[in-house]
C-alpha positions as CSV (number, residue, x, y, z in Angstrom):
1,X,0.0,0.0,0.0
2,X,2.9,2.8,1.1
3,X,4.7,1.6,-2.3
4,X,1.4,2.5,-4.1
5,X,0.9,5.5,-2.0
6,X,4.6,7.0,-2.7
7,X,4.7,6.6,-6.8
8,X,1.0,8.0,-7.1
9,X,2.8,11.2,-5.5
10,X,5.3,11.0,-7.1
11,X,3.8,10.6,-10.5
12,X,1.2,13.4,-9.2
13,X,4.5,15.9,-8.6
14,X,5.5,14.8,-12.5
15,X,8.6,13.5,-10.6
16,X,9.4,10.1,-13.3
17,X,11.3,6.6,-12.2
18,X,12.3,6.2,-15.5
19,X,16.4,7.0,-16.4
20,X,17.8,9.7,-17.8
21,X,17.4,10.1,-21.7
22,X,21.4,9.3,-23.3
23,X,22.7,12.7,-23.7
24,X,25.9,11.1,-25.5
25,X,27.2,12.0,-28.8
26,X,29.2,9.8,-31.6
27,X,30.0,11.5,-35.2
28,X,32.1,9.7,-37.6
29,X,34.0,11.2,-40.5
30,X,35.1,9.6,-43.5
31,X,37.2,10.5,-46.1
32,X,36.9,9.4,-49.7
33,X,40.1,10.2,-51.7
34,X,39.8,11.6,-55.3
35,X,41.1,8.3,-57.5
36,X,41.7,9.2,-61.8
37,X,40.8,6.9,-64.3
38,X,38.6,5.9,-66.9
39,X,36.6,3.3,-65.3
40,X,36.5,4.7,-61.6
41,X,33.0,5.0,-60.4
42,X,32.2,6.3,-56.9
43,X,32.7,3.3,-53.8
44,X,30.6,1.3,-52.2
45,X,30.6,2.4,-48.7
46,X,28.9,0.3,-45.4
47,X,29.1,1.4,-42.0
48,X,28.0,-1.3,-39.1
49,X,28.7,-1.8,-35.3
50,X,30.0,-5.4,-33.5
51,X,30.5,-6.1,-30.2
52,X,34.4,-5.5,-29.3
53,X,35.2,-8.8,-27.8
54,X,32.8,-11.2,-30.0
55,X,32.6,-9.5,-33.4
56,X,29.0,-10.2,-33.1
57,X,26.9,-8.1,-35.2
58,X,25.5,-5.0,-33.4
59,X,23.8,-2.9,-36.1
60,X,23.8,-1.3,-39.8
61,X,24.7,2.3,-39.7
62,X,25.2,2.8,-43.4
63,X,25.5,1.4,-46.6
64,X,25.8,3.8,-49.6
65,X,25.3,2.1,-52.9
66,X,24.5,3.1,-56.3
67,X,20.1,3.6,-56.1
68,X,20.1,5.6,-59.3
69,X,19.4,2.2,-61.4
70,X,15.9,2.4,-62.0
71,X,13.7,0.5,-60.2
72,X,16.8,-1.0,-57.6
73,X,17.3,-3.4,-60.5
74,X,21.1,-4.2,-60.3
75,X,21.5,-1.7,-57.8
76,X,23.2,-3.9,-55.6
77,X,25.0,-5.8,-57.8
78,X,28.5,-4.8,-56.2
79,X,27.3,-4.8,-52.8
80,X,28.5,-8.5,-52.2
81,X,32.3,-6.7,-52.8
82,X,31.9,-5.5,-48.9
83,X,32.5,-9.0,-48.3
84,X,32.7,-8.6,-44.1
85,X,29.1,-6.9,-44.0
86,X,28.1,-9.0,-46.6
87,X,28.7,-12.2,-44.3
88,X,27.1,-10.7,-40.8
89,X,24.4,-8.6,-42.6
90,X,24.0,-7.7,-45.7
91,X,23.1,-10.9,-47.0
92,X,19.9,-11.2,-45.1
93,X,18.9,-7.6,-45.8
94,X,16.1,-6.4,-48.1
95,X,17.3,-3.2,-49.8
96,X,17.3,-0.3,-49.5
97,X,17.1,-0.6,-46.1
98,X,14.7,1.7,-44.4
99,X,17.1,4.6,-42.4
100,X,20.3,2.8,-43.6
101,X,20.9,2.9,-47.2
102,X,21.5,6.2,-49.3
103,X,23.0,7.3,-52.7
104,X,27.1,6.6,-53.1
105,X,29.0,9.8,-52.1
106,X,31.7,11.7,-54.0
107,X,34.9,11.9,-53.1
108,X,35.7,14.3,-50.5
109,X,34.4,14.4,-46.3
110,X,31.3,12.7,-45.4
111,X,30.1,12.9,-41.6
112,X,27.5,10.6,-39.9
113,X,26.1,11.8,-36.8
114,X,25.8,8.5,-35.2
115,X,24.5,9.4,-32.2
116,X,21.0,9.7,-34.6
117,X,21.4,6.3,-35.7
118,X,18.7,3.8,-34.7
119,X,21.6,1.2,-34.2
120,X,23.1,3.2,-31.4
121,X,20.0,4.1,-30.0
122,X,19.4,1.0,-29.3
123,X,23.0,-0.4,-28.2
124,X,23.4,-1.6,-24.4
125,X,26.3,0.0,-22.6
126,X,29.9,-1.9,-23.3
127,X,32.6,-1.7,-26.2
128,X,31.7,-2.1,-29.3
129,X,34.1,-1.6,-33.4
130,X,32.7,0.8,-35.9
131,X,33.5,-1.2,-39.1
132,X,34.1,0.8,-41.8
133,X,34.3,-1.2,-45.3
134,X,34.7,0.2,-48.8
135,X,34.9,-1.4,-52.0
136,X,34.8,-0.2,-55.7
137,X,33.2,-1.4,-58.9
138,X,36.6,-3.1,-60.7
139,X,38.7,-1.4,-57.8
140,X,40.1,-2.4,-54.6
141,X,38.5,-3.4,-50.9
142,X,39.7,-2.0,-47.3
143,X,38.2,-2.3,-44.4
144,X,39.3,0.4,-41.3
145,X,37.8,-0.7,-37.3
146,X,37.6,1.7,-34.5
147,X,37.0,1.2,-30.9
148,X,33.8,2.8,-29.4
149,X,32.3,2.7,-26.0
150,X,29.0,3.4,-25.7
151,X,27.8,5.1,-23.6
152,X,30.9,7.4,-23.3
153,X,32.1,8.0,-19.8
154,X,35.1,10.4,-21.4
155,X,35.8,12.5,-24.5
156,X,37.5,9.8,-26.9
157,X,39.1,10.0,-30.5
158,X,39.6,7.4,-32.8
159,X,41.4,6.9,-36.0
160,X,42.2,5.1,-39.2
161,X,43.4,5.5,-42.5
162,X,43.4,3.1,-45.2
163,X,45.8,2.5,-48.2
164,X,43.8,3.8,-50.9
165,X,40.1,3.2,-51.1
166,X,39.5,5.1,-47.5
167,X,41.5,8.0,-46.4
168,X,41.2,9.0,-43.0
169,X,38.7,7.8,-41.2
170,X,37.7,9.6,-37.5
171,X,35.1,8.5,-34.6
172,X,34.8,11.2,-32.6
173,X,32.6,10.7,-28.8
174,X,32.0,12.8,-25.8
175,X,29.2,12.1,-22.5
């Protein structure tokens, strides 16, 4: 009865049980270096979270792939390239995949804000890899991992840079 008693005042004072909302941030930049030649086309790019100490599967993030075919047909013809996501998750996806995929990007900066993301809004606190993996239509294949804790209990930086496919690619995450 007192148990009662105390959250029906306490719900009548607005005054919650319920945790604070995750104020912590995560923003991941990635470069895409300018490569010449005849039969370059723009990379396939995914973007996925696993568990640190299992590599187990944690969430898609991003896949960019070319979505100007009409219709999706062939679209994702190269998309088996990214062999690593292919294996853990894009293999059992139907595409495009609803907040996930989106148009490849030029060469240059791209930033993801993934503190947005559905897959990290959903993540249980521990230490998880971002898994960054590129691949390009007759080109090459790298794949770049950077540690992440979630939620952040300090400022952290991350890096990697990859050979040629990737440039530099940063996680940034603060509290």
């Amino acid at each position: 009865m007192k148990s009662r008693l105390c959250s029906s005042i306490l719900s009548l004072f607005g005054v919650g049980l319920a945790l604070p909302a995750q104020a912590a941030d995560a923003q991941l930049e990635i470069n895409l270096p300018s490569i010449q030649g005849a039969r370059v086309k723009r990379p396939y790019v995914a973007v996925w979270l696993e568990k640190a100490a299992s590599h187990d599967f944690a969430g898609n993030i991003a896949v960019w792939y070319d979505m100007t075919k009409p219709n999706n047909i062939g679209a994702t013809k190269w998309l088996p390239d990214m062999r690593s996501w292919w294996r853990v998750s894009g293999s059992q996806a139907s595409f495009p995949i609803d907040g996930v995929s989106g148009a490849t990007r030029p060469a240059g900066d791209h930033v993801i804000n993934l503190g947005a993301t559905d897959a990290v809004k959903k993540l249980t606190p521990g230490d998880y890899e971002v898994v960054v993996e590129v691949a390009r239509e007759h080109g090459g294949h790298e794949l770049l991992r950077l540690p992440m804790q979630w939620p952040p209990r300090s400022a952290a930086k991350a890096e990697a840079s990859g050979a040629e496919e990737v440039g530099l690619v940063r996680l940034t995450t603060k509290p």
